[in-house]
PyMOL commands that place a pseudoatom at each C-alpha (Angstrom):
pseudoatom trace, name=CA, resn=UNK, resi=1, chain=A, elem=C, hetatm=0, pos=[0.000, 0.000, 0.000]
pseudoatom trace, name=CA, resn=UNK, resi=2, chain=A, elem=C, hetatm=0, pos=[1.439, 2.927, -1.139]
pseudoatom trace, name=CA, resn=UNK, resi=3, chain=A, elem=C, hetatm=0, pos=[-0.422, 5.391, 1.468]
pseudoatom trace, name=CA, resn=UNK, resi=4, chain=A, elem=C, hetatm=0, pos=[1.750, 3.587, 4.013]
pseudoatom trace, name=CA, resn=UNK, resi=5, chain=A, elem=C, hetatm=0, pos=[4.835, 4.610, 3.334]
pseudoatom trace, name=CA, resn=UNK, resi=6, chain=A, elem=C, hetatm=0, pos=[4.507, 8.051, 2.590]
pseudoatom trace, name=CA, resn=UNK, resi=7, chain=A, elem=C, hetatm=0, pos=[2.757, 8.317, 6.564]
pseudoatom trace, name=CA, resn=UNK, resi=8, chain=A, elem=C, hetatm=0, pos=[5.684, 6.041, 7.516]
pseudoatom trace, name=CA, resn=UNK, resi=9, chain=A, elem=C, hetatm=0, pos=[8.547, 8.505, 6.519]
pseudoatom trace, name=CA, resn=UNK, resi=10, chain=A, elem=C, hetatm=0, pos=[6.003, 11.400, 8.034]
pseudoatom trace, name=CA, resn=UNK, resi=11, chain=A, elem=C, hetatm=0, pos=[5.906, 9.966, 11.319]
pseudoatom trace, name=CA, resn=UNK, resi=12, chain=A, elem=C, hetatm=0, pos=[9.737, 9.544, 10.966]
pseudoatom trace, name=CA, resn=UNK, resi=13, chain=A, elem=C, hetatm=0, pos=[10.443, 13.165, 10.645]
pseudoatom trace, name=CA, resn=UNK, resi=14, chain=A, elem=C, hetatm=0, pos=[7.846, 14.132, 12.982]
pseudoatom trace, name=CA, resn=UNK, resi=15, chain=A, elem=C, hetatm=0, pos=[9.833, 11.634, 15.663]
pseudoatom trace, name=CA, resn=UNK, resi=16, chain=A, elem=C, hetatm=0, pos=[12.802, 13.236, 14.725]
pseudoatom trace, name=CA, resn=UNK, resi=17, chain=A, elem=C, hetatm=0, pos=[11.990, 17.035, 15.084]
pseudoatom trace, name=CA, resn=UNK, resi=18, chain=A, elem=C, hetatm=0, pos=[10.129, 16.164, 18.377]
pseudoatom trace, name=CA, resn=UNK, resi=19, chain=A, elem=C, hetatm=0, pos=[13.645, 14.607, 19.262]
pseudoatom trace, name=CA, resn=UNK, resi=20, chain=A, elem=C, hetatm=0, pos=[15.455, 17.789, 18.558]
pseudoatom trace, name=CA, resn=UNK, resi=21, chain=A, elem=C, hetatm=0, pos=[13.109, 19.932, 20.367]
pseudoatom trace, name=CA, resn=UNK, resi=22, chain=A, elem=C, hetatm=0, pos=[13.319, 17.741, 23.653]
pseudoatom trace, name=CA, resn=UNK, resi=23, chain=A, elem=C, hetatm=0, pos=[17.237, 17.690, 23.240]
pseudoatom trace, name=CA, resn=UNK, resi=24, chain=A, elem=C, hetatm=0, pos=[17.259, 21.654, 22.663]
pseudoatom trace, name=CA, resn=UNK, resi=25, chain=A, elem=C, hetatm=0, pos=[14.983, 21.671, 25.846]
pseudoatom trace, name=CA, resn=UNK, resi=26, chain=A, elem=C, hetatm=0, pos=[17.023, 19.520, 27.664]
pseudoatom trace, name=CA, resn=UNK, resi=27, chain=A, elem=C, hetatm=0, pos=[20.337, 20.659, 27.164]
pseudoatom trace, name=CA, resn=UNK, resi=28, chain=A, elem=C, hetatm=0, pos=[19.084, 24.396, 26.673]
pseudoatom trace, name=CA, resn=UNK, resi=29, chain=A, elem=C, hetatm=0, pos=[20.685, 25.361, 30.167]
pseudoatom trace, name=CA, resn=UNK, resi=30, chain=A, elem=C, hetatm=0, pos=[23.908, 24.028, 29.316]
pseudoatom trace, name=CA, resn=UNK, resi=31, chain=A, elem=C, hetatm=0, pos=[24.926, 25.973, 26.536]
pseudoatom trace, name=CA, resn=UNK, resi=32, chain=A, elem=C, hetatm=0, pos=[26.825, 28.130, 27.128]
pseudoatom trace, name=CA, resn=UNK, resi=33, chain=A, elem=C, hetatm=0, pos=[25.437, 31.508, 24.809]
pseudoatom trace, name=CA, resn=UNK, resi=34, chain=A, elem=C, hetatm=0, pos=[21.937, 30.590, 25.548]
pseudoatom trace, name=CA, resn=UNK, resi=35, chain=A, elem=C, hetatm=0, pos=[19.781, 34.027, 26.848]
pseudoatom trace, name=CA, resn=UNK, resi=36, chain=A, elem=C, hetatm=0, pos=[23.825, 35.349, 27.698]
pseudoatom trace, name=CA, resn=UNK, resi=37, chain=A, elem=C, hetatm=0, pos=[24.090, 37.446, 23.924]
pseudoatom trace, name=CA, resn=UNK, resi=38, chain=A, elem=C, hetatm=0, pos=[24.705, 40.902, 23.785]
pseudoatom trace, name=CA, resn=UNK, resi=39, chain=A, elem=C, hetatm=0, pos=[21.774, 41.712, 22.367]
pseudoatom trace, name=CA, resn=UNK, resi=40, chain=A, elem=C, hetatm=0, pos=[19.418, 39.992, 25.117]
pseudoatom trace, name=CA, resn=UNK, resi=41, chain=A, elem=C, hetatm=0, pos=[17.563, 42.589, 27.317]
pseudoatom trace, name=CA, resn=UNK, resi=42, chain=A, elem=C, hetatm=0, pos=[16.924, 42.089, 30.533]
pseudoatom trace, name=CA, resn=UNK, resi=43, chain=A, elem=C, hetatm=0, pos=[15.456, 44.471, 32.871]
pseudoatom trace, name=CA, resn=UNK, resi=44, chain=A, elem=C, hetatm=0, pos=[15.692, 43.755, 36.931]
pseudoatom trace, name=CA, resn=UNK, resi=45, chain=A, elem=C, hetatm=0, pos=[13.908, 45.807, 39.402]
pseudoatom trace, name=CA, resn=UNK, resi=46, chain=A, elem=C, hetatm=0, pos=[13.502, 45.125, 43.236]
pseudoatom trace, name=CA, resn=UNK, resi=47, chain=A, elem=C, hetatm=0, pos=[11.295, 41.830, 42.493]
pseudoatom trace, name=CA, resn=UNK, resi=48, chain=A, elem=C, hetatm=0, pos=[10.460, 41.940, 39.149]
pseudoatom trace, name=CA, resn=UNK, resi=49, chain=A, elem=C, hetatm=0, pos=[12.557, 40.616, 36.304]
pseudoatom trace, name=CA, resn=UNK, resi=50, chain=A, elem=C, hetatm=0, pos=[11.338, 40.911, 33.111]
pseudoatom trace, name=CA, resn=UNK, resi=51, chain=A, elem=C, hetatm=0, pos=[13.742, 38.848, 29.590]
pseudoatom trace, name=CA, resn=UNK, resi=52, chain=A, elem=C, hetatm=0, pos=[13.934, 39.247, 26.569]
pseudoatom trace, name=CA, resn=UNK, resi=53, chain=A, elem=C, hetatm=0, pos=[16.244, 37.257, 24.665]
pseudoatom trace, name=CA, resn=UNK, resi=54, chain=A, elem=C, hetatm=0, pos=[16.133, 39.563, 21.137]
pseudoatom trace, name=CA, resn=UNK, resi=55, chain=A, elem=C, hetatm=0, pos=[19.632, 38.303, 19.656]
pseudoatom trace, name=CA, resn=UNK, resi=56, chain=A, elem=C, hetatm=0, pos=[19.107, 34.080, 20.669]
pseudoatom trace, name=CA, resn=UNK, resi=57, chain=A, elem=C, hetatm=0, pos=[15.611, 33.972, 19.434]
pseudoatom trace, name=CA, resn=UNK, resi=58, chain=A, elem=C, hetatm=0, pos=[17.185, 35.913, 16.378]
pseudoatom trace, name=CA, resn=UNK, resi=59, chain=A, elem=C, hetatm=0, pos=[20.213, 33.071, 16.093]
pseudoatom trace, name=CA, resn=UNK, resi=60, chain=A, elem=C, hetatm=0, pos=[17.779, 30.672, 16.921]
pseudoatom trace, name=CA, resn=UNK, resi=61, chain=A, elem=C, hetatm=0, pos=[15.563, 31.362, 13.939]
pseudoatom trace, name=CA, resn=UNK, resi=62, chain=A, elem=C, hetatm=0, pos=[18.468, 31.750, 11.370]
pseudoatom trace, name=CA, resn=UNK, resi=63, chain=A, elem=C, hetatm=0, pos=[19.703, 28.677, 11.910]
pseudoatom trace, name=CA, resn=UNK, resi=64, chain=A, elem=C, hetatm=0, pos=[16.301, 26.676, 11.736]
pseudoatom trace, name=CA, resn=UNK, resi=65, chain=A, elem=C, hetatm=0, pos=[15.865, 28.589, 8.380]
pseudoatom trace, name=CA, resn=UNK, resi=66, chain=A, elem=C, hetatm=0, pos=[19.249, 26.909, 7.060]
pseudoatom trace, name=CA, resn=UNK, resi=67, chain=A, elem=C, hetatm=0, pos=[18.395, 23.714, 8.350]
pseudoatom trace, name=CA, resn=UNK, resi=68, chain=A, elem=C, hetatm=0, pos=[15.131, 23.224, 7.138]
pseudoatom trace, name=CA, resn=UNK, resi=69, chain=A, elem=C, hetatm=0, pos=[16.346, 24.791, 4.050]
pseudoatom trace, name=CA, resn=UNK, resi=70, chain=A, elem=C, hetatm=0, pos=[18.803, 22.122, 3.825]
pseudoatom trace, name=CA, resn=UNK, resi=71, chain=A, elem=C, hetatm=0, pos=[16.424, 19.190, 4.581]
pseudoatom trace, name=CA, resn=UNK, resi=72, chain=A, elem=C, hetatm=0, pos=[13.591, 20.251, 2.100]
pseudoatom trace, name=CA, resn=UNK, resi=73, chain=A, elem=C, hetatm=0, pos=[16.662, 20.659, -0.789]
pseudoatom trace, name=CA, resn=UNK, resi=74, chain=A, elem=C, hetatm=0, pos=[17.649, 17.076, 0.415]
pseudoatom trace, name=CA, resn=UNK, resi=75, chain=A, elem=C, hetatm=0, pos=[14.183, 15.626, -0.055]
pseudoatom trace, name=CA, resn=UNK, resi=76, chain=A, elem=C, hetatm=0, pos=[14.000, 16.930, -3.625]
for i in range(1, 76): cmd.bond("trace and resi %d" % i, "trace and resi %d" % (i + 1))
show_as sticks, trace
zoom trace
């Protein structure tokens, strides 16, 4: 059946995304630039400390654009 394995491989790369999200979750505090780049803003008062992490969420998104660029090139 040919419906098969086309959901097969989908499921596959589904699996594997949700794999790199949980390792980018899990390992997210151990990197070493993560929320420390000089253009992250954040703003401490006496109990209030608000984030914004401008520059990562910036490098974050550049490099998802190459690599899904890459893997939709690939599946060509």
């Amino acid at each position: 059946m040919p419906g098969f394995q086309e959901l097969g491989r989908l499921l596959l790369v589904v699996g594997g995304v949700l794999l790199l999200i949980g390792l980018v979750l899990t390992l997210g505090g151990r990197l070493p630039f993560g929320g420390r780049l000089p253009g992250d803003i954040r703003i401490q008062r006496d109990n209030v400390t608000c984030f914004f992490p401008l520059a990562t969420s910036l490098l974050l998104s550049l490099l998802l654009t190459i690599l899904l660029n890459i893997l939709l090139r690939l599946r060509r």
